[in-house]
PDB file with one MODEL, atoms N, CA, C and O in Angstrom:
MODEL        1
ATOM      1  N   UNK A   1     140.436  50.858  76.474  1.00  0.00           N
ATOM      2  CA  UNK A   1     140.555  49.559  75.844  1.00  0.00           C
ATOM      3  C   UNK A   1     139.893  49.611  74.471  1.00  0.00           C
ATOM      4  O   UNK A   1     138.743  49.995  74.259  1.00  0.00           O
ATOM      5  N   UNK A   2     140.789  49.165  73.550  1.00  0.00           N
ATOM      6  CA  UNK A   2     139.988  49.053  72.076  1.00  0.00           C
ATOM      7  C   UNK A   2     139.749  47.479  71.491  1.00  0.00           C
ATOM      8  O   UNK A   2     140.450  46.511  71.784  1.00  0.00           O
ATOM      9  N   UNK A   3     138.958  47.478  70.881  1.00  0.00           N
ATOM     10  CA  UNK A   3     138.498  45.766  70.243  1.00  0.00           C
ATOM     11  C   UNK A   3     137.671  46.352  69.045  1.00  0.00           C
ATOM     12  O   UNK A   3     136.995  47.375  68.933  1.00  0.00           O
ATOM     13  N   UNK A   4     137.980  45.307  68.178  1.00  0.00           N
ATOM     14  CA  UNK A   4     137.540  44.794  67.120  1.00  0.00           C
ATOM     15  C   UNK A   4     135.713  44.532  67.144  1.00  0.00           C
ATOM     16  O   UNK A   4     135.276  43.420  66.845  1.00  0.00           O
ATOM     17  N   UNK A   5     135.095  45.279  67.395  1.00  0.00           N
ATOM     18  CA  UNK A   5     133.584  44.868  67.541  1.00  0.00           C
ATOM     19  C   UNK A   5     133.296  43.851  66.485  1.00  0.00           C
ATOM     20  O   UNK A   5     133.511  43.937  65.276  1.00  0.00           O
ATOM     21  N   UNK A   6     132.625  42.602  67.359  1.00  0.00           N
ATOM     22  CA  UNK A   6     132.043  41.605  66.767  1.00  0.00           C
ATOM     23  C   UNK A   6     130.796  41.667  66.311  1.00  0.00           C
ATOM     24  O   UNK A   6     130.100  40.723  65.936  1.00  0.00           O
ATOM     25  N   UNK A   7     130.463  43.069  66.361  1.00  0.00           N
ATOM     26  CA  UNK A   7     129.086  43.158  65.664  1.00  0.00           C
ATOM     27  C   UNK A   7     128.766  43.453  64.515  1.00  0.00           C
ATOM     28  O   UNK A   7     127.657  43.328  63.997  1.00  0.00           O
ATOM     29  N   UNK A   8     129.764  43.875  64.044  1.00  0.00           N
ATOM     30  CA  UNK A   8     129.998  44.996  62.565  1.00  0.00           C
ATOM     31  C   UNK A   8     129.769  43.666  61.237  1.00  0.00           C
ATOM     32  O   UNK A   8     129.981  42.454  61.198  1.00  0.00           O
ATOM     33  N   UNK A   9     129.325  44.509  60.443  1.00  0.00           N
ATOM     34  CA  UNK A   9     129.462  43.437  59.090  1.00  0.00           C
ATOM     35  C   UNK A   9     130.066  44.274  58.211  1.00  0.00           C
ATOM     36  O   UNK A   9     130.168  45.496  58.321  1.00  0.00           O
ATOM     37  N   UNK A  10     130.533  43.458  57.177  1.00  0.00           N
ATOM     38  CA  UNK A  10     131.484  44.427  56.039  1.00  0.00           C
ATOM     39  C   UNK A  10     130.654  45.251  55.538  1.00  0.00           C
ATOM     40  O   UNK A  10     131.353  46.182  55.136  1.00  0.00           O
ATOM     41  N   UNK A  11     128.894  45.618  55.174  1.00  0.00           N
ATOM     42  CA  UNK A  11     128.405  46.597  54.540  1.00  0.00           C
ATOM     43  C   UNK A  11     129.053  47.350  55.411  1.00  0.00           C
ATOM     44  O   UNK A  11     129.624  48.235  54.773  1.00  0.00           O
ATOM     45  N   UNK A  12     129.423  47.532  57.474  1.00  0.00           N
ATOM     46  CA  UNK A  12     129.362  48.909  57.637  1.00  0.00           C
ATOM     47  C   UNK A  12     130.365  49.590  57.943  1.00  0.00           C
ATOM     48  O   UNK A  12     130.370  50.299  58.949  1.00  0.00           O
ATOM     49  N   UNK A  13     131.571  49.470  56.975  1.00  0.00           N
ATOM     50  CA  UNK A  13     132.376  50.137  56.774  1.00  0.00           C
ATOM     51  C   UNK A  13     132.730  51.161  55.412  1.00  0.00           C
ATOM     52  O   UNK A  13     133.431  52.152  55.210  1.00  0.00           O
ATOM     53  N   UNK A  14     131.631  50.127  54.474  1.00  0.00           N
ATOM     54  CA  UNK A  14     131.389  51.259  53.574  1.00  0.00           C
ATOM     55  C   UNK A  14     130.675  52.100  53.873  1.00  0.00           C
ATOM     56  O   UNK A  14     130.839  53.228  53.408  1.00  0.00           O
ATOM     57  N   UNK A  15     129.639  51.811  54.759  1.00  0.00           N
ATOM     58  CA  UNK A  15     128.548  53.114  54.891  1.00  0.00           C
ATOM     59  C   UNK A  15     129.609  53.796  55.440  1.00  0.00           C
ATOM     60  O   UNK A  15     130.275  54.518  54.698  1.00  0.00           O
ATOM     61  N   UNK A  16     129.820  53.721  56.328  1.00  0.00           N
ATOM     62  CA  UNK A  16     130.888  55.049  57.246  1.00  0.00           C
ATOM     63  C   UNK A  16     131.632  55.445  56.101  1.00  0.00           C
ATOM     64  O   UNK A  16     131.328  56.633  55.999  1.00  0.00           O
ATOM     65  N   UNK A  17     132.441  55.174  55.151  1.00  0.00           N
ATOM     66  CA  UNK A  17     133.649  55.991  54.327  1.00  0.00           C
ATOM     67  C   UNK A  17     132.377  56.511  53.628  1.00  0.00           C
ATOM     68  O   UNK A  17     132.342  57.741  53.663  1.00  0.00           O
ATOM     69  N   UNK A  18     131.397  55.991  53.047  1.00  0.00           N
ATOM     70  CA  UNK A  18     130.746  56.693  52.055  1.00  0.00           C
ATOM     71  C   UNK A  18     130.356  57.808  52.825  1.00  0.00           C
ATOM     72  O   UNK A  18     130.759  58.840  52.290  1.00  0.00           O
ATOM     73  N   UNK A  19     129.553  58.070  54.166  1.00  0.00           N
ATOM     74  CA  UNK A  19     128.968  59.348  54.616  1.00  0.00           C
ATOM     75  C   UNK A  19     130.320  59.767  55.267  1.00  0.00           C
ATOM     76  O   UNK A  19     130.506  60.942  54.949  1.00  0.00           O
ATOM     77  N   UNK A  20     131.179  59.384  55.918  1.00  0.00           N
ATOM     78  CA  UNK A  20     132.613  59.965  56.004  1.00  0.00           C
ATOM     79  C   UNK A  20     132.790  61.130  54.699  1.00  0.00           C
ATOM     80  O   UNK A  20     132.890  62.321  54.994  1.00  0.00           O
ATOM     81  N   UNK A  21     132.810  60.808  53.647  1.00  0.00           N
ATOM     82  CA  UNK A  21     133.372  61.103  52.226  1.00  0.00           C
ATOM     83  C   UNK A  21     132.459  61.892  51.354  1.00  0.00           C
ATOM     84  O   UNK A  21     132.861  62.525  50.378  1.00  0.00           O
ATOM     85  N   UNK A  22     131.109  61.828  51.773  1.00  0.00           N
ATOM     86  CA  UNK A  22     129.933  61.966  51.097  1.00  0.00           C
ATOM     87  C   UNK A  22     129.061  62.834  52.411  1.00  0.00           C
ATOM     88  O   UNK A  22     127.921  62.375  52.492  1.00  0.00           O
ATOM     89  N   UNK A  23     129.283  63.805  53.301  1.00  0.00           N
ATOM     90  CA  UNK A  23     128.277  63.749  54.293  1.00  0.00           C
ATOM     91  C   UNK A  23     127.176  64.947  54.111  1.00  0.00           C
ATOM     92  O   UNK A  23     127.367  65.777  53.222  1.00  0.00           O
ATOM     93  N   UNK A  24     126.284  65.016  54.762  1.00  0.00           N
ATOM     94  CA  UNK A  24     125.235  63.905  55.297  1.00  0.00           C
ATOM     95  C   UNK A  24     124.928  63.328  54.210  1.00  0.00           C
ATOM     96  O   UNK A  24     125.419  63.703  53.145  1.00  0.00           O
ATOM     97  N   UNK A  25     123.856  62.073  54.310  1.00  0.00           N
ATOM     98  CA  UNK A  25     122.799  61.297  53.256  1.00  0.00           C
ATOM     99  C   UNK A  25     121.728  61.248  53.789  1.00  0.00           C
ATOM    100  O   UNK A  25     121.548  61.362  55.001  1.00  0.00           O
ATOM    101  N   UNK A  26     120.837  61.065  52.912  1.00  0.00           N
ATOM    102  CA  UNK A  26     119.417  59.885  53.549  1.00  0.00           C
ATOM    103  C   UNK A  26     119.694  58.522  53.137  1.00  0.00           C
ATOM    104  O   UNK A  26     120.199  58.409  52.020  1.00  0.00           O
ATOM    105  N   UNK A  27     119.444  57.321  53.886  1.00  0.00           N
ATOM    106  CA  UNK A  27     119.472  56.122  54.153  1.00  0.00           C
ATOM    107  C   UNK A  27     119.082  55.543  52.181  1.00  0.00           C
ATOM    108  O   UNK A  27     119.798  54.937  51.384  1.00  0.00           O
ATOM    109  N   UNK A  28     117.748  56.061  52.053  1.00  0.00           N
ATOM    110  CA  UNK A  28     117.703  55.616  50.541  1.00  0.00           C
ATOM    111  C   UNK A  28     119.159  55.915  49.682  1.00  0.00           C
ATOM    112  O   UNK A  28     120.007  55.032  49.546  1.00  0.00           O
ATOM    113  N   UNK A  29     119.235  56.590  49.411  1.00  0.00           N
ATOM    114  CA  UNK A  29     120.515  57.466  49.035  1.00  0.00           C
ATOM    115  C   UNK A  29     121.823  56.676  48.971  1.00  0.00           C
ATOM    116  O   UNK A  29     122.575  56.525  48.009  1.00  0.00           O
ATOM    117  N   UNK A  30     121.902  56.289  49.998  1.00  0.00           N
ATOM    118  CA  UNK A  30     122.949  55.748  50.390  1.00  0.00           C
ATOM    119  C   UNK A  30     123.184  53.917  49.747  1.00  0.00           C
ATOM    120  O   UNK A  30     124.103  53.303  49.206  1.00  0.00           O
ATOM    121  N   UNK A  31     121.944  53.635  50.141  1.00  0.00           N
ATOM    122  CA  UNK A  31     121.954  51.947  49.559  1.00  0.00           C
ATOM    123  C   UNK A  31     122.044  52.210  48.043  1.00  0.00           C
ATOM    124  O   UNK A  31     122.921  51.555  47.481  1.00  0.00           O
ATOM    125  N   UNK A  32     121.265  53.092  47.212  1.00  0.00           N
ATOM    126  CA  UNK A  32     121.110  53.138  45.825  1.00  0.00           C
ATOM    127  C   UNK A  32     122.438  53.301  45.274  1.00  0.00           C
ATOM    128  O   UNK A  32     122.795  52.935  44.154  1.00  0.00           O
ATOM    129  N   UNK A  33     123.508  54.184  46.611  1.00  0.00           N
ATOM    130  CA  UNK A  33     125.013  54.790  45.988  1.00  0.00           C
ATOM    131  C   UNK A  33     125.546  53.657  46.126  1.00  0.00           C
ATOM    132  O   UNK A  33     126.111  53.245  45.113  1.00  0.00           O
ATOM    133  N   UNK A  34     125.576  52.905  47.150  1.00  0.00           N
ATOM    134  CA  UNK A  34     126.177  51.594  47.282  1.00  0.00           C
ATOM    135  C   UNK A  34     126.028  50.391  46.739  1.00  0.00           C
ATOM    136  O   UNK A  34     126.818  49.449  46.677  1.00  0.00           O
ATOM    137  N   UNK A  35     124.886  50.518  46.332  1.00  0.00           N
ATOM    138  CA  UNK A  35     124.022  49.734  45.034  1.00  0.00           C
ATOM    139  C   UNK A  35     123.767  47.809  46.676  1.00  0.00           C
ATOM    140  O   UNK A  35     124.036  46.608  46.651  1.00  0.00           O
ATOM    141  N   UNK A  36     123.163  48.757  47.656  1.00  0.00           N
ATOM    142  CA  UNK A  36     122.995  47.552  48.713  1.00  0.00           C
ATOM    143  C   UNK A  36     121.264  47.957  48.451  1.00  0.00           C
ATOM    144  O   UNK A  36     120.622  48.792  47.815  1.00  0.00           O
ATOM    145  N   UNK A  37     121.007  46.844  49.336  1.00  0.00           N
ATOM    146  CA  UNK A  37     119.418  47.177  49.369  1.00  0.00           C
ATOM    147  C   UNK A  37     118.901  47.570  50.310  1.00  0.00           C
ATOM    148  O   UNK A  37     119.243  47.181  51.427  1.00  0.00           O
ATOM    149  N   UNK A  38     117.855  48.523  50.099  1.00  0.00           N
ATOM    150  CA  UNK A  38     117.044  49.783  51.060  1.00  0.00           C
ATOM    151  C   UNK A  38     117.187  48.828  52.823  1.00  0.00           C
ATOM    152  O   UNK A  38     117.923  49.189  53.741  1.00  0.00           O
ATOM    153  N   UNK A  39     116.304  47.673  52.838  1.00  0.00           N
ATOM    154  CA  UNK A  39     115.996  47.291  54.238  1.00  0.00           C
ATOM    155  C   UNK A  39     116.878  46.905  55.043  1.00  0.00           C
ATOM    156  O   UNK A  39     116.710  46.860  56.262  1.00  0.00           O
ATOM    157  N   UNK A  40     118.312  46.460  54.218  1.00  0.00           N
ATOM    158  CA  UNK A  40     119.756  46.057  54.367  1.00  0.00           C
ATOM    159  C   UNK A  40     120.458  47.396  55.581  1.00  0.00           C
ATOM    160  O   UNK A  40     120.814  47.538  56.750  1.00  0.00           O
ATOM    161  N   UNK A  41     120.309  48.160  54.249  1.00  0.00           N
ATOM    162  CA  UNK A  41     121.454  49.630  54.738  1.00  0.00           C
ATOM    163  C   UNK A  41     120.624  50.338  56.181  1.00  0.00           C
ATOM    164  O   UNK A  41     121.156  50.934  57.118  1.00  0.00           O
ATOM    165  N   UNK A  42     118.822  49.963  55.917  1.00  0.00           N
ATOM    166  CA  UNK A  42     118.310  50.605  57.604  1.00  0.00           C
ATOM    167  C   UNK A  42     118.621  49.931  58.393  1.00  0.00           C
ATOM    168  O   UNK A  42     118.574  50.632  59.404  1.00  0.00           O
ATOM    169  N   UNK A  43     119.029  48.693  58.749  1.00  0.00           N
ATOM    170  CA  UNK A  43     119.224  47.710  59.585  1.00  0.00           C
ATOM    171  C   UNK A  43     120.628  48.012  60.340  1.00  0.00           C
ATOM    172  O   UNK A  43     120.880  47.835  61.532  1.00  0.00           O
ATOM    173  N   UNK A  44     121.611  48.598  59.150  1.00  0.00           N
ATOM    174  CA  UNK A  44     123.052  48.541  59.471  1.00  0.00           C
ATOM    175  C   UNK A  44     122.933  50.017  60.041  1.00  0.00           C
ATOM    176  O   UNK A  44     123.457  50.258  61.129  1.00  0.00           O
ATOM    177  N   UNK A  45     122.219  51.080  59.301  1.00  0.00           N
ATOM    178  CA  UNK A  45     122.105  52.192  60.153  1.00  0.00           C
ATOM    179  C   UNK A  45     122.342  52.519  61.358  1.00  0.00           C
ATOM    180  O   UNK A  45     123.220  53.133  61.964  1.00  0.00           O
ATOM    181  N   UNK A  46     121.224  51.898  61.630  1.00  0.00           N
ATOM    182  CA  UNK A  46     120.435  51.520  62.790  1.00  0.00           C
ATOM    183  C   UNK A  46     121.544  51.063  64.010  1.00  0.00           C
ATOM    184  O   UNK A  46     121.981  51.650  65.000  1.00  0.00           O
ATOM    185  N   UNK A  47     121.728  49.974  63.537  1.00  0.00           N
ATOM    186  CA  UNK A  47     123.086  49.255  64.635  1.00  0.00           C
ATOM    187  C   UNK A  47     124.050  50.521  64.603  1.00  0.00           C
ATOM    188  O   UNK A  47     124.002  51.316  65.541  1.00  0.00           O
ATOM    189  N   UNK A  48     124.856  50.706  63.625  1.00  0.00           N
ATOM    190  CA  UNK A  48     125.627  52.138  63.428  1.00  0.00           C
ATOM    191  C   UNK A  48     125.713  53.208  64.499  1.00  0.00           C
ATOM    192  O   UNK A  48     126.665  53.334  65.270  1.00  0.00           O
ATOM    193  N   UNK A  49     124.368  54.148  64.466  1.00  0.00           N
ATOM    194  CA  UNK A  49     123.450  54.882  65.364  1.00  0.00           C
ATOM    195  C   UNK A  49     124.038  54.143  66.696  1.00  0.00           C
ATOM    196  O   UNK A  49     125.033  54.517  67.316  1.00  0.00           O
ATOM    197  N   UNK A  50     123.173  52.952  67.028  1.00  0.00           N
ATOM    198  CA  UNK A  50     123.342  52.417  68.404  1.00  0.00           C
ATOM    199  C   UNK A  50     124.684  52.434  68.751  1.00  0.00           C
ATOM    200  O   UNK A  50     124.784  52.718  69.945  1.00  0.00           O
ATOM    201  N   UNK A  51     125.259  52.336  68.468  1.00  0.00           N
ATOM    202  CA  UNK A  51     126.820  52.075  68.919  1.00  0.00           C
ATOM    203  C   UNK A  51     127.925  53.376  68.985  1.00  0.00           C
ATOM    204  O   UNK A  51     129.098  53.481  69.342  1.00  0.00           O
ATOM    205  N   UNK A  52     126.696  54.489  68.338  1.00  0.00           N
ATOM    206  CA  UNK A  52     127.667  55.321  68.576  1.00  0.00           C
ATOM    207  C   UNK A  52     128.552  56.032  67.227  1.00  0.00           C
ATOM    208  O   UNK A  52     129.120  57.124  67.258  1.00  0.00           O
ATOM    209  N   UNK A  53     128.489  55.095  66.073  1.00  0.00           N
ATOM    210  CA  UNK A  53     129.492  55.904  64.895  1.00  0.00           C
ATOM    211  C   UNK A  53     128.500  56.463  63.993  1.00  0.00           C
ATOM    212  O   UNK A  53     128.840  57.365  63.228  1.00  0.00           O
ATOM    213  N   UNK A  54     127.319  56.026  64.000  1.00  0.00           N
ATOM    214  CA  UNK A  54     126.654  57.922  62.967  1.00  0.00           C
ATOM    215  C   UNK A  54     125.739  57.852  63.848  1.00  0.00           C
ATOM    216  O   UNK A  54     125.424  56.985  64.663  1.00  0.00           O
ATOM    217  N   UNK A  55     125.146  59.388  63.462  1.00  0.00           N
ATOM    218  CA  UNK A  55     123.955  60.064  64.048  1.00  0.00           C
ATOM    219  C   UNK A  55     123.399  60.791  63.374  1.00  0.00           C
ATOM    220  O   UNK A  55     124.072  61.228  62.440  1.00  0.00           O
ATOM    221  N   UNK A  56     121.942  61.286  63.482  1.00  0.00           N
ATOM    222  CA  UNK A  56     120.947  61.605  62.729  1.00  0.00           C
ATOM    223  C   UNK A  56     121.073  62.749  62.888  1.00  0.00           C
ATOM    224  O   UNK A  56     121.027  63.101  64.066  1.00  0.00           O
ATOM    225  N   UNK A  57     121.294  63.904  61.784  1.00  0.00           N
ATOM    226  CA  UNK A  57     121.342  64.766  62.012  1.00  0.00           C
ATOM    227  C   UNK A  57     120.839  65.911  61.221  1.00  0.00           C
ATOM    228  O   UNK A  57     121.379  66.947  60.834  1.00  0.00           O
ATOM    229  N   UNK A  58     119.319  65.290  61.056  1.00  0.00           N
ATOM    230  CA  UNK A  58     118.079  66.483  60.861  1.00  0.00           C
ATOM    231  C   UNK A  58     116.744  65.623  61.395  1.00  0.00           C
ATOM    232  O   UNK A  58     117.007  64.492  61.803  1.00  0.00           O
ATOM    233  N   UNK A  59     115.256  66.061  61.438  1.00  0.00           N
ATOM    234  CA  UNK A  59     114.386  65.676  61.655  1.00  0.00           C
ATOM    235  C   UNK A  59     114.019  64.358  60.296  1.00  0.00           C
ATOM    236  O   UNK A  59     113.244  63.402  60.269  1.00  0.00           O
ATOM    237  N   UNK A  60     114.675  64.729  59.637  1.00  0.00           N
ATOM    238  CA  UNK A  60     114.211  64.006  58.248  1.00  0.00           C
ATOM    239  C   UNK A  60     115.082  63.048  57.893  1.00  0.00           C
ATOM    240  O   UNK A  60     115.303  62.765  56.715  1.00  0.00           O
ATOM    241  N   UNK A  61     115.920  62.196  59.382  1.00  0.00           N
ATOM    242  CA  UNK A  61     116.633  61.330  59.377  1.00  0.00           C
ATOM    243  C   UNK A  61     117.742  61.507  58.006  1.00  0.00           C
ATOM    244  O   UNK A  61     117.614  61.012  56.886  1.00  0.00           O
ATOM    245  N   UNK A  62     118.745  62.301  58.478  1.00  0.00           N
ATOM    246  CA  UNK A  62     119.571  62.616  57.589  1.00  0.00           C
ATOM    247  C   UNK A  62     121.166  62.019  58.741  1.00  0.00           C
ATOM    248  O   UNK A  62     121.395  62.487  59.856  1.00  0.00           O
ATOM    249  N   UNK A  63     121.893  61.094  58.145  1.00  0.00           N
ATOM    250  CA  UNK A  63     123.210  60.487  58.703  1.00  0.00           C
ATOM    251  C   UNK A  63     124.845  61.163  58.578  1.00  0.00           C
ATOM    252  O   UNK A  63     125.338  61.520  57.508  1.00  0.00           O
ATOM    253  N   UNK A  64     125.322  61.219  59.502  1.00  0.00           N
ATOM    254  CA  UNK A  64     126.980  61.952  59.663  1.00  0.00           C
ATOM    255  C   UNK A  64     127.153  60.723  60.115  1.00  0.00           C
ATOM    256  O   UNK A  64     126.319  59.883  60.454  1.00  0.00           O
ATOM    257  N   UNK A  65     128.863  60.673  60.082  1.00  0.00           N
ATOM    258  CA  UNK A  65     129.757  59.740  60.669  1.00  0.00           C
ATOM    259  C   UNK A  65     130.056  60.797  62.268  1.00  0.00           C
ATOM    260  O   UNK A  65     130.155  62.022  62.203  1.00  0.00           O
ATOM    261  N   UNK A  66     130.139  60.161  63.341  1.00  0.00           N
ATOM    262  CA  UNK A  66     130.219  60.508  64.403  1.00  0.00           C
ATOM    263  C   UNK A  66     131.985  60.558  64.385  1.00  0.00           C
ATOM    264  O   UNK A  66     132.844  60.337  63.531  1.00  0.00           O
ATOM    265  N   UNK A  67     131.985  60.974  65.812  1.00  0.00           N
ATOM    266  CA  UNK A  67     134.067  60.895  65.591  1.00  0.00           C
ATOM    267  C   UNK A  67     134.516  59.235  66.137  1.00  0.00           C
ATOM    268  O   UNK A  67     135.552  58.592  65.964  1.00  0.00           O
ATOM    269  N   UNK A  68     133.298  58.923  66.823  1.00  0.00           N
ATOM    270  CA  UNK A  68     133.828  56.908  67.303  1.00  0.00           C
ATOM    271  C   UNK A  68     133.912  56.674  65.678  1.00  0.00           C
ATOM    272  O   UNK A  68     134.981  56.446  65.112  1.00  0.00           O
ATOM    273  N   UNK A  69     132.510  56.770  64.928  1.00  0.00           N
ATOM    274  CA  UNK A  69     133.140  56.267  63.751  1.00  0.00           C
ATOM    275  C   UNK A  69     133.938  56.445  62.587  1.00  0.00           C
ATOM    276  O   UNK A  69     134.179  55.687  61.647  1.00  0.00           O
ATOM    277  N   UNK A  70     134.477  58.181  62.976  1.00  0.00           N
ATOM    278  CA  UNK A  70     136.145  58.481  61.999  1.00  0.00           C
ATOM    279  C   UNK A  70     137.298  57.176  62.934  1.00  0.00           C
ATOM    280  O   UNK A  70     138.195  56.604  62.316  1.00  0.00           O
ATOM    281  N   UNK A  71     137.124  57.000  63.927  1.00  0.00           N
ATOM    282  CA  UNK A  71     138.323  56.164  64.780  1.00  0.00           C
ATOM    283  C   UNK A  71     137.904  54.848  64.513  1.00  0.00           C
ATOM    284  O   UNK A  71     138.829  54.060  64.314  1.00  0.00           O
ATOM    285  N   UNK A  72     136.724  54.378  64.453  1.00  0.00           N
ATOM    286  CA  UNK A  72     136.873  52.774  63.872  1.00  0.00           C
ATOM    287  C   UNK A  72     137.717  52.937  62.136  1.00  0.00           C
ATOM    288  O   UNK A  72     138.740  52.372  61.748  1.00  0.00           O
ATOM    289  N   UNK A  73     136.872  53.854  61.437  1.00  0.00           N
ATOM    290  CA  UNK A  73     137.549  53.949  59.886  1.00  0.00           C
ATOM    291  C   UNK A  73     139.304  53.968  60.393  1.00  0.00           C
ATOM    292  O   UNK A  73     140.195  53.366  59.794  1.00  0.00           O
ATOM    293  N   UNK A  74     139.488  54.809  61.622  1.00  0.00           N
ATOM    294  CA  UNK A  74     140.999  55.425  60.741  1.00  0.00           C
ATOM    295  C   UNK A  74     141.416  53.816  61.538  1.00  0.00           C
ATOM    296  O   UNK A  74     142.255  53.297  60.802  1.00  0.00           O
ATOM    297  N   UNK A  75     141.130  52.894  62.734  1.00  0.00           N
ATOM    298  CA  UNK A  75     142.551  52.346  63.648  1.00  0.00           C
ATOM    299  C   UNK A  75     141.690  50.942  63.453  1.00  0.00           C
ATOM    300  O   UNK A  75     141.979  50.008  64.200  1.00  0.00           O
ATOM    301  N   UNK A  76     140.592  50.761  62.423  1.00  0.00           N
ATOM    302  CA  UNK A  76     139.834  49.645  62.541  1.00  0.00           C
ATOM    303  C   UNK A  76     138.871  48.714  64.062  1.00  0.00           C
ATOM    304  O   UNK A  76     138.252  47.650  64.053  1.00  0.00           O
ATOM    305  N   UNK A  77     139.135  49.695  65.185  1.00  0.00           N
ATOM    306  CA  UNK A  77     138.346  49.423  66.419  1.00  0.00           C
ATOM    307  C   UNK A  77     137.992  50.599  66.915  1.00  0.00           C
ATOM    308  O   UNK A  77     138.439  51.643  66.438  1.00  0.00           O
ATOM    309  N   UNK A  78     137.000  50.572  68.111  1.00  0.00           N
ATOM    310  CA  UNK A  78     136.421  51.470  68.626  1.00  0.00           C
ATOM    311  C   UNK A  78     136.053  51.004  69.906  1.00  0.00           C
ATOM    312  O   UNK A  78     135.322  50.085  70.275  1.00  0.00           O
ATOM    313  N   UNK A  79     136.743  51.868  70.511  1.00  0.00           N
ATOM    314  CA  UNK A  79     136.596  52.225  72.345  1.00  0.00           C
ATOM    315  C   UNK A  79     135.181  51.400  72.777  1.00  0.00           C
ATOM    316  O   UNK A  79     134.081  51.716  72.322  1.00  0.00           O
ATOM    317  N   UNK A  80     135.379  50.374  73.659  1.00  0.00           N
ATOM    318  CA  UNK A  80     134.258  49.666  74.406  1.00  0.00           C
ATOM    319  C   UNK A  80     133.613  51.164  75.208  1.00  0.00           C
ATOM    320  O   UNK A  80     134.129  52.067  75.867  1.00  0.00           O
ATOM    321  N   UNK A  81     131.922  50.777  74.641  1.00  0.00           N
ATOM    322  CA  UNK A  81     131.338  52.068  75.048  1.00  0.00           C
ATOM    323  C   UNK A  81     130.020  50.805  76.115  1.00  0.00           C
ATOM    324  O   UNK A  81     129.933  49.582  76.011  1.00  0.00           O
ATOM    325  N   UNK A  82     129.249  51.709  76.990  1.00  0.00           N
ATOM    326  CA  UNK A  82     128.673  51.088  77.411  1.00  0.00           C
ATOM    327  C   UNK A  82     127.708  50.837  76.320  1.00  0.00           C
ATOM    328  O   UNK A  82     127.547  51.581  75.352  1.00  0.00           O
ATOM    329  N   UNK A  83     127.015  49.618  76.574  1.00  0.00           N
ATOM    330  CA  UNK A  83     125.955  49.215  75.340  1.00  0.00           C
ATOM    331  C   UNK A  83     126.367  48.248  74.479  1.00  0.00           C
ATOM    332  O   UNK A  83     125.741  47.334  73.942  1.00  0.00           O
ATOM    333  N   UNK A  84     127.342  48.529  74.429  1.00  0.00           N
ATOM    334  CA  UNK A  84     128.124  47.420  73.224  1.00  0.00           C
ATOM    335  C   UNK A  84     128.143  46.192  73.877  1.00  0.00           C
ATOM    336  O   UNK A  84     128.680  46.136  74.983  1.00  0.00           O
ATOM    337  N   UNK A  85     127.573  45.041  73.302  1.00  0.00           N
ATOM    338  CA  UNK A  85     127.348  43.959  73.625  1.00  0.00           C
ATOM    339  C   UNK A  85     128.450  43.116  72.623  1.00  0.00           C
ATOM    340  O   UNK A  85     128.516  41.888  72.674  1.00  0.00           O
TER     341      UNK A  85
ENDMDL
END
């Protein structure tokens, strides 16, 4: 089953194409490229992470797009995972 997650906000579809397009980043990095602000882009991270479409992938909190979140980018939803509220 796929849906439209009601959790998402429009910053986080740019983050995903940007580290999609751009990968990995650090979180600073990323808001400064996006020209969003630092506490903004950890917040959306963060949710991101939880749900499954990026993951951290060094000790030094460095972000990839996961493959749930190449499939929200490419079909605009993503597979009800457990957790998703």
């Amino acid at each position: 089953m796929s849906t439209s997650p009601d959790w998402t906000h429009p910053a986080d579809e740019r983050i995903l194409r940007f580290l999609s397009e751009n990968p990995p980043d650090y979180v600073p990095l990323i808001a400064n490229r996006l020209g969003m602000h630092l506490g903004y882009v950890e917040r959306r991270v963060d949710t991101l992470v939880d749900h499954g479409l990026l993951e951290p992938v060094s000790g030094e909190v460095i972000y990839a797009v996961t493959e749930r979140g190449e499939q929200y980018l490419k079909e605009g939803t993503v597979a009800v995972a457990p957790g998703d509220d």
